[in-house]
TILUMVO-146061 format. One record per residue (C-alpha): x, y, z; residue number from 1. Coordinates in nm, 3 decimals. Example, Ala and Ser with C-alpha at 12.3 -4.5 7.8 and 13.67 -1.06 7.14 Angstrom:
# residues 2
       xx       yy       zz  resi
    1.230   -0.450    0.780     1
    1.367   -0.106    0.714     2
END
This chain:
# residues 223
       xx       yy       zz  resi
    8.731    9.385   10.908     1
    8.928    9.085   10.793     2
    8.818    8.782   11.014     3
    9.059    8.473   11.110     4
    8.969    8.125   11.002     5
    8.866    7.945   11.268     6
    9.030    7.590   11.337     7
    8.940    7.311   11.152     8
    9.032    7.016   11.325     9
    9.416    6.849   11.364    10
    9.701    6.989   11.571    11
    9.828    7.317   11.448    12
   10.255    7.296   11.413    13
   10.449    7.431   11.728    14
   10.543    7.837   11.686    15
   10.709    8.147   11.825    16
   10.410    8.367   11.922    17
   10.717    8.670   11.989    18
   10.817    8.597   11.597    19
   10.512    8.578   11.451    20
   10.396    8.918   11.667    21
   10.687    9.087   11.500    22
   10.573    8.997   11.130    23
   10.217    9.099   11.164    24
   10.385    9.421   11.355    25
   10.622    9.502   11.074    26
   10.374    9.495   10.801    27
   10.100    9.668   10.961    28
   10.406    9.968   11.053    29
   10.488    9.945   10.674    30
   10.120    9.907   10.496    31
    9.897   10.001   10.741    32
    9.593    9.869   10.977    33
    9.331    9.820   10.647    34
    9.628    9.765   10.355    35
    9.733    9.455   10.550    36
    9.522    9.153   10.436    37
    9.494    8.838   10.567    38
    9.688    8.659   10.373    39
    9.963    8.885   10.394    40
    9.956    8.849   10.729    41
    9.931    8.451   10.684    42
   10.247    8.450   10.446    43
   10.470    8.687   10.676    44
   10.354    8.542   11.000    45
   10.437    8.136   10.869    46
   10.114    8.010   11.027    47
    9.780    7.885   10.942    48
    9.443    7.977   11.010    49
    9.404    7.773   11.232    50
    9.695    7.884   11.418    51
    9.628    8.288   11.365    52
    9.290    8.241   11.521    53
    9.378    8.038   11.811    54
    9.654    8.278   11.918    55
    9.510    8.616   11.797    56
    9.149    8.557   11.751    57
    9.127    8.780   11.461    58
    9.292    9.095   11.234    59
    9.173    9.384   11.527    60
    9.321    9.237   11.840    61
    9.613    9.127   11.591    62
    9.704    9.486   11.535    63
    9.630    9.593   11.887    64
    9.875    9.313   12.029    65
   10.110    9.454   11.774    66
   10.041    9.760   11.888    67
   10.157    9.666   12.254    68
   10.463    9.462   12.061    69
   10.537    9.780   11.945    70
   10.511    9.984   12.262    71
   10.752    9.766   12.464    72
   11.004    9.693   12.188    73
   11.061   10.021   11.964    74
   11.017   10.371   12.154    75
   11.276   10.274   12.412    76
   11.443   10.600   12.291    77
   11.179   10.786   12.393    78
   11.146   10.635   12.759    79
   11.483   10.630   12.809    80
   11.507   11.011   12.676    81
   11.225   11.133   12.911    82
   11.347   10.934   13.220    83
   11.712   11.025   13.227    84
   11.823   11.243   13.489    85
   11.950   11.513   13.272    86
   11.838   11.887   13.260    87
   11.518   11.919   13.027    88
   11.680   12.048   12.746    89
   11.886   11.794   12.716    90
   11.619   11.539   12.724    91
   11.403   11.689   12.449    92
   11.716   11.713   12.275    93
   11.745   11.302   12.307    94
   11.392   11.256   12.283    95
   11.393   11.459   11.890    96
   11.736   11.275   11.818    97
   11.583   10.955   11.916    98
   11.313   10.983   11.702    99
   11.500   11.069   11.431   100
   11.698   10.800   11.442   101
   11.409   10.511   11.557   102
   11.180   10.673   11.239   103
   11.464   10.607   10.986   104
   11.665   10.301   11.039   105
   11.712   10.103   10.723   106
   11.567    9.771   10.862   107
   11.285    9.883   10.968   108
   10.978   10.078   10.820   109
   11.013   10.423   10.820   110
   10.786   10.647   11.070   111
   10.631   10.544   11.396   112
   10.369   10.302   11.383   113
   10.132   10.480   11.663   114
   10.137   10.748   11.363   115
   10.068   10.547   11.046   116
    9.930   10.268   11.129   117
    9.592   10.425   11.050   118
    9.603   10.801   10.910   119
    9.324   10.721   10.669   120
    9.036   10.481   10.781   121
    8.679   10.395   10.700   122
    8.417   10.396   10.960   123
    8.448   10.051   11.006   124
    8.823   10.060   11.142   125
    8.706   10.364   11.371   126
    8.826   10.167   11.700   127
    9.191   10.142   11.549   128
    9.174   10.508   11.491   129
    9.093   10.569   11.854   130
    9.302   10.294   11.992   131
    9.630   10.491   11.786   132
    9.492   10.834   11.899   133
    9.504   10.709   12.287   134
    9.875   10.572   12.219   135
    9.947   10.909   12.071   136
    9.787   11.130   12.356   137
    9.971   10.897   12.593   138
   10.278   10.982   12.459   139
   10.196   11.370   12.449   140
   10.120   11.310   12.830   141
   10.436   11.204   12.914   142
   10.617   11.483   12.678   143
   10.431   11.698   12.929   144
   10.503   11.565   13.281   145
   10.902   11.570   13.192   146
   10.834   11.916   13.111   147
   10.629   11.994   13.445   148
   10.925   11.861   13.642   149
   11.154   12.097   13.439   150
   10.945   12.401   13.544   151
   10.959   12.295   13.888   152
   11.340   12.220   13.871   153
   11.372   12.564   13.708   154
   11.453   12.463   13.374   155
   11.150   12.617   13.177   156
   10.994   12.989   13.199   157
   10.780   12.948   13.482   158
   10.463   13.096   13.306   159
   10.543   12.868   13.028   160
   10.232   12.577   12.942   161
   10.400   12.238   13.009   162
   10.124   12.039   12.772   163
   10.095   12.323   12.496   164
   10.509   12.277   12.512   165
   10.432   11.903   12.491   166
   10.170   11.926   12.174   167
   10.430   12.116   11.986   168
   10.718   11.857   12.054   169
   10.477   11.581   11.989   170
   10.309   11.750   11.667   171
   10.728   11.776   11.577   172
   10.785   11.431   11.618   173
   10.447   11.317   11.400   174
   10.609   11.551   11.119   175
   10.909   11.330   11.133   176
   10.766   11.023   11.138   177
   10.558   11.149   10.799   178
   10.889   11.265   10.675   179
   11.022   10.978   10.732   180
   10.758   10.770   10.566   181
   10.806   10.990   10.276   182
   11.168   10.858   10.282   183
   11.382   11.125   10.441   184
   11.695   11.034   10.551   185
   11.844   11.008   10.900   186
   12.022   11.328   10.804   187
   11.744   11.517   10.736   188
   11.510   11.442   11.029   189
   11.821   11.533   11.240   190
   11.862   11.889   11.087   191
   11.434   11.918   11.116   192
   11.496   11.818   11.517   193
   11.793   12.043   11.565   194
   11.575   12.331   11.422   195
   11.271   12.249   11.632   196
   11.545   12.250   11.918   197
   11.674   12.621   11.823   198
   11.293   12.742   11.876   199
   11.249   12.613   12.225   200
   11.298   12.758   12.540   201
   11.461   12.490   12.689   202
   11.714   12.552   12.978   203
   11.741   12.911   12.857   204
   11.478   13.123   13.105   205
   11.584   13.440   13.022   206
   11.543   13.495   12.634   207
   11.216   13.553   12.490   208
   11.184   13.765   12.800   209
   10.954   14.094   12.764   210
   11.166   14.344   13.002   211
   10.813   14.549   13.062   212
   10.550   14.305   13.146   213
   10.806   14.034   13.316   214
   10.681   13.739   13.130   215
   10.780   13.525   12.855   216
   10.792   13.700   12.520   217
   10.855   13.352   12.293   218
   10.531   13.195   12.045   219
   10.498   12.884   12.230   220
   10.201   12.868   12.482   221
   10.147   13.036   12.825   222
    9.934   12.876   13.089   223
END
């Protein structure tokens, strides 16, 4: 692990802790938690040593107060997809769009950060792994209490498994953000979310249904 300078001496220059969050976010979202050195993050962030360590103490809780940076200013889609008081299929539908959109605009790196901000690690980053595993699982978690409340509103199959539903949508929406690290456009993660859409039983109860045994006939998982 990269560690911060600490201060020398002499009063560091006045900055914009929200700014210079943002730079160390973007490049560890484009190059990942071990690619990004320290002086990389010196050059993008405009700030000394002394100034890094005093406000981040060094490279690991840099990334995970990225990390949070990231959390409250990039995946509004998702909240806002998940929360909205719209029949389930129609929020899954927002929630695939969303990413789709959020994992490909042209100003920003491609992907989701919770996804590549550490697919290969050594040992010694083995916290960062974690720490990007818990953000995932959270969001899998939440994939799966909007679909709980659509089983209870009547909107799934009710023998349908609300968190295998979820691990599918969320192992969807890590393909996308792969894809889209690989460079595929907003076009084509839209057609790869419509088709993920066209597989799930979402607001449509009675297809996929087996007319002998009374239960849901689909591939996706049964509690």
């Amino acid at each position: 692990m990269d560690n911060l300078e600490k201060p020398r001496g002499g009063r560091p220059r006045a900055f914009d802790p929200d700014r210079a969050l943002d730079a160390a976010m973007h490049l560890f979202w484009e190059h990942g938690y071990e690619a990004t050195s320290l002086t990389m993050l010196r050059e993008a962030m405009g700030l000394t040593p002394p100034q890094i360590y005093n406000a981040f103490t060094d490279k690991e809780t840099l990334f995970r107060k990225a990390l949070e940076r990231y959390h409250q200013t990039e995946i509004g889609f998702a909240l806002e997809a998940l929360s909205a008081p719209v029949p389930t299929g129609e929020a899954i539908r927002r929630l695939l769009l969303g990413a789709a959109e959020a994992y490909s605009r042209p100003d920003k790196p491609g992907g989701c950060l919770f996804v590549s901000g550490a697919l290969a690690t050594s040992p010694q980053a083995q916290t960062i792994a974690d720490e990007l595993k818990t953000y995932r699982k959270a969001s899998e978690a939440a994939i799966a209490e909007r679909l709980a409340d659509g089983k209870a509103a009547g909107d799934l199959p009710e023998d349908l498994s609300a968190e295998g539903l979820a691990k599918y949508i969320a192992g969807v929406m890590n393909g996308m953000s792969i894809q889209a690290r690989d460079g595929a456009s907003v076009e084509e993660l839209r057609a790869l979310a419509e088709t993920a859409l066209a597989a799930l039983p979402l607001g449509r109860q009675n297809q996929g249904h087996d007319s002998e045994t009374g239960r849901h006939a689909g591939p996706f998982p049964r509690r």
